[in-house]
C-alpha positions in Angstrom: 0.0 0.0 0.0 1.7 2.9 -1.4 -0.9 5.5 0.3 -3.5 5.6 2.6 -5.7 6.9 0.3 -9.2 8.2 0.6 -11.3 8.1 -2.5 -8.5 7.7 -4.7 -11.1 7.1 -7.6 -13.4 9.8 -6.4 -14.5 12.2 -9.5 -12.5 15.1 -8.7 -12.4 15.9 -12.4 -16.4 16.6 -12.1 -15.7 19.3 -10.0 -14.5 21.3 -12.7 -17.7 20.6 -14.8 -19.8 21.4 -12.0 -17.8 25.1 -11.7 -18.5 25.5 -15.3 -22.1 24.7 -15.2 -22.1 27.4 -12.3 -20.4 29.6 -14.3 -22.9 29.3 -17.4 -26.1 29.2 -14.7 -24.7 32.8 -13.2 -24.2 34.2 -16.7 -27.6 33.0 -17.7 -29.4 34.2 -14.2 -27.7 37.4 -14.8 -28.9 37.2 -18.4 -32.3 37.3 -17.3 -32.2 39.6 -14.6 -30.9 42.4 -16.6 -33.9 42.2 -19.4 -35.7 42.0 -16.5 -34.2 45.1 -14.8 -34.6 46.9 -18.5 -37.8 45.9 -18.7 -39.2 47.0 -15.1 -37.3 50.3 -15.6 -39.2 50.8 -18.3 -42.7 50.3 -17.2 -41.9 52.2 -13.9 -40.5 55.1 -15.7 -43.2 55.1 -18.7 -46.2 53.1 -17.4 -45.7 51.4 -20.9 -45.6 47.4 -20.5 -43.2 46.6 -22.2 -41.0 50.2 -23.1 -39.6 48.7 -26.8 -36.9 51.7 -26.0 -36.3 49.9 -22.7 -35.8 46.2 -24.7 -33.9 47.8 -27.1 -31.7 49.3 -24.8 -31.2 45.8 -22.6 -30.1 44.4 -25.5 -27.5 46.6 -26.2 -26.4 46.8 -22.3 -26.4 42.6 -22.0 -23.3 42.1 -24.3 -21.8 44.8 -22.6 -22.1 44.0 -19.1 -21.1 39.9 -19.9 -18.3 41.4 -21.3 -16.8 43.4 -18.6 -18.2 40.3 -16.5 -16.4 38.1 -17.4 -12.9 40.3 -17.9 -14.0 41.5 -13.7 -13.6 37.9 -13.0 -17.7 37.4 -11.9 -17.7 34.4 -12.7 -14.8 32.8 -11.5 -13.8 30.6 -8.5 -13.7 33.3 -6.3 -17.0 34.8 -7.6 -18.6 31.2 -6.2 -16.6 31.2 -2.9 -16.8 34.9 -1.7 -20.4 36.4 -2.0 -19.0 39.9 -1.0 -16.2 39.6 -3.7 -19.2 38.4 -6.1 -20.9 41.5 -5.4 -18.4 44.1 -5.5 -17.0 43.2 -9.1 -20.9 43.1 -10.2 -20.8 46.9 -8.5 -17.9 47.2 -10.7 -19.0 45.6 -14.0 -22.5 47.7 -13.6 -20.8 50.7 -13.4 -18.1 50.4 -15.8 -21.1 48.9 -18.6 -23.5 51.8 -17.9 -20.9 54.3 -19.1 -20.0 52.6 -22.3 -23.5 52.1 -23.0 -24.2 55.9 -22.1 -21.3 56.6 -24.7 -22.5 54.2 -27.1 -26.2 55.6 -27.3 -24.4 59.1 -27.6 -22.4 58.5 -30.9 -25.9 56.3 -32.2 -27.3 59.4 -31.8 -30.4 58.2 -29.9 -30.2 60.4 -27.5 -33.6 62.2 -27.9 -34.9 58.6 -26.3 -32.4 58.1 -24.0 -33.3 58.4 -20.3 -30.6 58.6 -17.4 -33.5 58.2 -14.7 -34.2 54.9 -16.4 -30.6 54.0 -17.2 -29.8 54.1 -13.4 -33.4 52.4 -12.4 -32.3 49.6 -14.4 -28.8 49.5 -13.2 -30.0 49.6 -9.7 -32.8 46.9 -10.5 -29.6 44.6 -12.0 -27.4 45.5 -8.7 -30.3 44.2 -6.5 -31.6 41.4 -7.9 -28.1 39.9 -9.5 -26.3 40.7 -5.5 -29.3 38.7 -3.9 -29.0 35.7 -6.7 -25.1 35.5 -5.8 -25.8 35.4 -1.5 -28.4 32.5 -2.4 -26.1 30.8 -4.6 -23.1 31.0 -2.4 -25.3 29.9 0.8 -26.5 26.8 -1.5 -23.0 26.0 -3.0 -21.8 25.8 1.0 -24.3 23.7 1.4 -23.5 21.6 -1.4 -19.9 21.9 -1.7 -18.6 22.6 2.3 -16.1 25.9 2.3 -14.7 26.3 -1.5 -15.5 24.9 -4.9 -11.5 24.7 -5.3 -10.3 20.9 -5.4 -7.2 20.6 -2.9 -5.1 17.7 -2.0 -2.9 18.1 1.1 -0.3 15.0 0.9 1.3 14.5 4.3 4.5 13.1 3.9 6.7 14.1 7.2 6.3 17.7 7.5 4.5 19.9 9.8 0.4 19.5 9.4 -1.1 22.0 7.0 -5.2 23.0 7.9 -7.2 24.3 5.0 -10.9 23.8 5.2 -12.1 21.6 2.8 -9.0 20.1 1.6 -8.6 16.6 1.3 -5.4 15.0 3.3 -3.3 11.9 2.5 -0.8 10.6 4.3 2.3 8.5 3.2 3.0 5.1 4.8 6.0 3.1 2.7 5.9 4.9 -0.4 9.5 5.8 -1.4 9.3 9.0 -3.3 12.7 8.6 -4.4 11.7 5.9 -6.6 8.7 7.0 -8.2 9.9 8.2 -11.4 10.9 4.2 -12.1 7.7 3.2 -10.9 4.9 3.2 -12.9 2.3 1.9 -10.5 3.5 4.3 -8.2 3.1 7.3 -10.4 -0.6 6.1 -11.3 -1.4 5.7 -7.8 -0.5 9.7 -6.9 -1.7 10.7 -10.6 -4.8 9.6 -9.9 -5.0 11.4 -6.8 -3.6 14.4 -8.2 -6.3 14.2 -11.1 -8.6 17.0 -11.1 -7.5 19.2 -8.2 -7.2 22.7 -8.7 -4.0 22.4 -6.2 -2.0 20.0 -4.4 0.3 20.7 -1.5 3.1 18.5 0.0 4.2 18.5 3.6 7.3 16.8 3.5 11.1 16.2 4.8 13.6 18.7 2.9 15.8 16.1 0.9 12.2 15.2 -0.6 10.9 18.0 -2.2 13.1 18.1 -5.3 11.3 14.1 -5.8 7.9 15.9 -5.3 8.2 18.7 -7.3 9.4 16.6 -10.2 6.3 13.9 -9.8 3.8 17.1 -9.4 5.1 18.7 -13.1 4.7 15.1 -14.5 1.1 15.1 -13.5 0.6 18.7 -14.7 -1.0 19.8 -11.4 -0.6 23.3 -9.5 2.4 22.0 -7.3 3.2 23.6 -3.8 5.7 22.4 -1.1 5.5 23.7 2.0 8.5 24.7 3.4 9.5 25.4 7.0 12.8 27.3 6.5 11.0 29.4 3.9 7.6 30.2 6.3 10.6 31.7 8.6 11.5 34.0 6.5 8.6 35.2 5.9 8.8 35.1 2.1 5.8 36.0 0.2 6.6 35.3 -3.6 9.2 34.0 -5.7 10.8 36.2 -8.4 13.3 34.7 -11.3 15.5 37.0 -13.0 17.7 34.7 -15.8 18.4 31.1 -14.2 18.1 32.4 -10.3 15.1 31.8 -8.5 15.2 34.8 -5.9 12.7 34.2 -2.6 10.7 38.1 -1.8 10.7 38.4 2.1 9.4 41.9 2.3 7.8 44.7 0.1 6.4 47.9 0.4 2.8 48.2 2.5 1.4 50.6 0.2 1.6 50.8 -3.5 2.7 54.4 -5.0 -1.2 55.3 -5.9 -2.2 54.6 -2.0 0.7 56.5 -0.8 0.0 59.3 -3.0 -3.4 59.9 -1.8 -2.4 59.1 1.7 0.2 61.9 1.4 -2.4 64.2 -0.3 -4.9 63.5 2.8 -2.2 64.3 4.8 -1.7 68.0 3.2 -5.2 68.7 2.6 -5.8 68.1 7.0 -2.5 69.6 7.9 -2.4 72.8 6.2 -6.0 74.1 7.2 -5.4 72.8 10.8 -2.7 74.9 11.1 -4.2 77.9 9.9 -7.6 77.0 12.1 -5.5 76.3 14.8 -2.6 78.9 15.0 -4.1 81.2 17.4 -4.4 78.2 20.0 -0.8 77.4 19.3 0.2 80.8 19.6 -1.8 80.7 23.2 -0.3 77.3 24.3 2.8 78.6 23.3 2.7 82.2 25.0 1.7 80.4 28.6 4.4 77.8 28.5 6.7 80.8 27.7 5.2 82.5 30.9 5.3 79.7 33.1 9.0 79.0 33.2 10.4 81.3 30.4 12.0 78.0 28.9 11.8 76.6 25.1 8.1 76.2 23.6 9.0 72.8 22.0 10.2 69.5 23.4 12.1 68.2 20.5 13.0 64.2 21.1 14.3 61.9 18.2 12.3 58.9 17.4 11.8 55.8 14.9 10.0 57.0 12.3 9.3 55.1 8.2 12.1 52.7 7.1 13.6 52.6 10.9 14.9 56.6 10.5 15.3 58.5 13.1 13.5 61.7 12.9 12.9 64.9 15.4 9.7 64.5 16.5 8.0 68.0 18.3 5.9 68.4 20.7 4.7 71.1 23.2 7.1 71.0 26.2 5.0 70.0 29.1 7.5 69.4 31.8 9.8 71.6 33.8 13.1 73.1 32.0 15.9 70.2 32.3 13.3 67.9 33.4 12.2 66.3 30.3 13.6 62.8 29.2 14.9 62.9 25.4 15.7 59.3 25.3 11.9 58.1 27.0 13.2 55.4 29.2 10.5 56.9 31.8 7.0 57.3 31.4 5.1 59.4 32.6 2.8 58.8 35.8 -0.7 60.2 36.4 1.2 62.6 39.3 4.6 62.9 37.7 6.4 66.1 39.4 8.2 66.9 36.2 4.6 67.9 34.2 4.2 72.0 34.7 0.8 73.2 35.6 0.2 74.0 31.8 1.8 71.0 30.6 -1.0 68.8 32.6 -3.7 70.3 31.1 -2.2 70.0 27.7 -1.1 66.4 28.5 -4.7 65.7 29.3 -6.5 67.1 26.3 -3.7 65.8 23.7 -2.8 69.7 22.3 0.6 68.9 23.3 1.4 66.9 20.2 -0.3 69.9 18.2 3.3 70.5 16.4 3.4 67.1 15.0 1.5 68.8 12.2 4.9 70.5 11.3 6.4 67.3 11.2 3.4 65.8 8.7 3.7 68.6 6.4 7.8 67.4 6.3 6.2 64.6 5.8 8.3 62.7 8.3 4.9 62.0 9.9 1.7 60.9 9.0 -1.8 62.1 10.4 -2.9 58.3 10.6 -0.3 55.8 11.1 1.3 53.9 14.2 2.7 56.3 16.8 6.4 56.5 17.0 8.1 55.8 20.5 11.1 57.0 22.4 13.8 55.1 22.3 14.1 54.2 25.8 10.5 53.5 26.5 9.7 50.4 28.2 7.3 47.7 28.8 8.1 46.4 32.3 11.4 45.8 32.0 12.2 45.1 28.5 12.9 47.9 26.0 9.6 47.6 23.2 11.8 45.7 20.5 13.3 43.2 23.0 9.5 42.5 23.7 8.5 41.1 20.2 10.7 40.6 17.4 8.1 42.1 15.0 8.2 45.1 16.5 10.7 46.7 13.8 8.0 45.8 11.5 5.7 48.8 12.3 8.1 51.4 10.7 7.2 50.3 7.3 4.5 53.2 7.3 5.3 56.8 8.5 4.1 57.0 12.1 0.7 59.0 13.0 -0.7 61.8 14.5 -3.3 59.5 15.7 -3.8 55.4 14.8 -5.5 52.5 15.4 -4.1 51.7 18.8 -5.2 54.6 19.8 -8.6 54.6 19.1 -8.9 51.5 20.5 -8.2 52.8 24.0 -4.1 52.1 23.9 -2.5 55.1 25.4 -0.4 56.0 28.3 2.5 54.1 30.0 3.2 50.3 28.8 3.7 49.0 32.5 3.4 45.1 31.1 4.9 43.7 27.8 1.1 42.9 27.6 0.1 46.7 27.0 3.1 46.7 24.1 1.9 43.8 22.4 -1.8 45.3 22.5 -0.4 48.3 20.9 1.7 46.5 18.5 -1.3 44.1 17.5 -3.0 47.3 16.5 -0.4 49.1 14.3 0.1 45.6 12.6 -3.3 45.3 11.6 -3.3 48.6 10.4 -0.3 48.1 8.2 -2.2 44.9 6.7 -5.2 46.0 6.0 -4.4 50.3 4.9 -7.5 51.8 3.2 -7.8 55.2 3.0 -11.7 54.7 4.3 -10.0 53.2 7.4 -7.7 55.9 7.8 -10.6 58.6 7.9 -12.1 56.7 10.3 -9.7 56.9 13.0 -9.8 60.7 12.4 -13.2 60.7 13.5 -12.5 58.0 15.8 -9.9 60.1 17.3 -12.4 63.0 18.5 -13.4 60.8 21.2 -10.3 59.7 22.8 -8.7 63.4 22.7 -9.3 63.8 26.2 -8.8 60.2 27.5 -8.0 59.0 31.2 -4.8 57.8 30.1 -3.6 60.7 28.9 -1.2 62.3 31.3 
């Protein structure tokens, strides 16, 4: 027994037919609900039953919208597995078809028919009906079909267990894989395993992934060995350049269209809120002056984008001489270093008003993870001797305000617990950037200005 085999002979290739016929029923429900939506826009807009305008008009939208249907990947694997990804490419393809056909009634100069209230009834008729068919059909193909439509074969074979719902799992007994290209019974046996799935993974000992790879390229399946050395590093895709395969461990967070409008959020907050709030500055600045008669700003270095170290400023709220530039103390709720002015501007957050200065140098970020002193401490560990992914938060310029801090993570990290919370927050963010989440936490941020923390 080469394999303790389940199903072996089990029609995996019909899963492939049974995608397509999905495929064909979506494109043919969607078919009919867009006649349909052309047609009910017609009779609500015109009380005419049916508008031939209306027809005429579906029927030069339909070829349209299958089109950019099928280039928007609707009907695809992921279209069956994902309802929300189903529905946001029909959002897409809806929007992207109603323009064309907008363009191409406009040059067939039947425009003197043309309605955009019935255009958009019809798109928003489509958009309804086509978004509740895919939730129905991905509640029914769950049913059906458990967690994916996908066909995968997990082949255990010494390595460290892999979990993917749905997947099928093998595991090897006396199988040598070393000898399989010479053995033809062997090579049926995992060839008709391998037959029909969409991928197949092997867990196995190092010295026996070359053997696998090779009987996975005979059997003309999606191949994938997991590797233990290469999930430590961390890589994330594998580049080629001439014979060398070349293993990517790291990459930017933000591609150079995100970062752009990220920057331009930045400018179009910043430059108003210093002009709305200059005469507060001036005021904060005037009675720190008056206090003590020492500097206005604290100026301390910290880790900002790409681990560089930047001045960060803020209003100095402790006594001259008092302040610690390196941060290995935090402060305390009755720390005698904080001036009667710097408490109250502790407590309501206007003493990290001149961080705007540093976002229009754009060392900083309005959103983003905050940057730390160097000396600051959780218990008794500096914050990267805590967690080794700590670095990993300086692939974005640090914030103004952030994630952790809307979620109530402020003040002094007295356990390597609070660090971690924080750090658990800023790594989020990093993943999953949208500029929608970063205006968010601006208005997020209104409510934790004044927080009990803060001092």
């Amino acid at each position: 027994m080469y394999l303790n085999q389940v199903n072996s002979d089990v029609a995996q290739p019909a899963m492939e037919g049974r995608r397509v016929q999905l495929y064909l029923l979506m494109l043919a429900v969607d078919a009919v609900l867009v006649m349909g939506s052309f047609f009910l826009a017609g009779g609500v807009y015109r009380g005419e039953w049916p508008l031939p305008f209306a027809i005429s008009m579906g029927w030069a939208f339909l070829p349209i919208y299958i089109v950019i249907a099928t280039y928007q990947r609707c009907y695809s694997v992921r279209g069956l597995d994902e309802w929300r990804f189903a529905i946001g490419q029909v959002v897409l393809t809806l929007v992207i078809s109603g323009m064309l056909c907008t363009v191409m009634i406009f040059y067939a100069k039947a425009a003197t028919d043309f309605s955009r209230v019935m255009l958009t009834l019809a798109l928003t008729f489509s958009f309804v009906g086509i978004s509740i068919f895919r939730i129905v059909l991905n509640a029914l193909i769950r049913r059906s079909y458990g967690p994916s439509v996908s066909a995968v074969l997990i082949v255990m074979d010494g390595g460290p267990p892999i979990d993917i719902p749905g997947a099928q799992v093998v595991h090897t007994d006396t199988f040598d894989i070393n000898d399989a290209n010479d053995n033809p019974q062997g090579l049926d046996q995992i060839g008709r395993l391998m037959r029909g799935m969409d991928r197949v993974i092997v867990s196995c000992e190092s010295d026996r992934r070359s053997d696998w790879a090779s009987v996975m390229r005979s059997a003309g399946v999606r191949g994938e060995v997991l590797s233990v050395a290469i999930q430590q590093l961390g890589a994330i895709a594998l580049e080629r350049e001439g014979h060398q395969a070349l293993l990517v461990v790291s990459t930017g967070p933000l591609a150079l269209h995100a970062r752009l409008f990220k920057r331009i959020m930045d400018i179009a907050i910043t430059v108003p809120a210093l002009v709305l709030l200059s005469p507060l500055m001036l005021l904060v600045a005037l009675l720190i002056k008056l206090e003590d008669g020492g500097p206005v700003f604290f100026v301390q270095p910290r880790m900002g984008q790409h681990n560089c170290l930047f001045n960060m400023l803020k209003f100095r709220s402790m006594g001259v001489g008092k302040g610690d530039t390196a941060g290995a103390r935090s402060t305390s709720r009755t720390d005698d270093r904080v001036t009667r002015i710097g408490a109250f501007i502790r407590r309501t957050s206007i003493d990290e008003l001149p961080q705007l200065i540093n976002v229009l140098r754009s060392e900083m970020s309005i959103v983003g993870p905050r940057p730390h002193a160097l000396g600051s401490q959780a218990g008794e560990k500096l914050f990267w001797e805590v967690d080794r992914k700590y670095w990993q938060r300086h692939s974005l310029k640090p914030g103004l305000t952030g994630l952790a801090q809307v979620r109530g993570h402020r003040g002094a990290t007295q356990t390597e617990s609070h660090l971690v919370d924080r750090l658990d927050a800023d790594l989020e963010y990093i993943r999953d950037w949208t500029l929608w989440g970063d205006i968010k936490i601006i208005l997020a941020t209104a409510r934790v200005l004044v927080h009990p923390n803060a001092y």
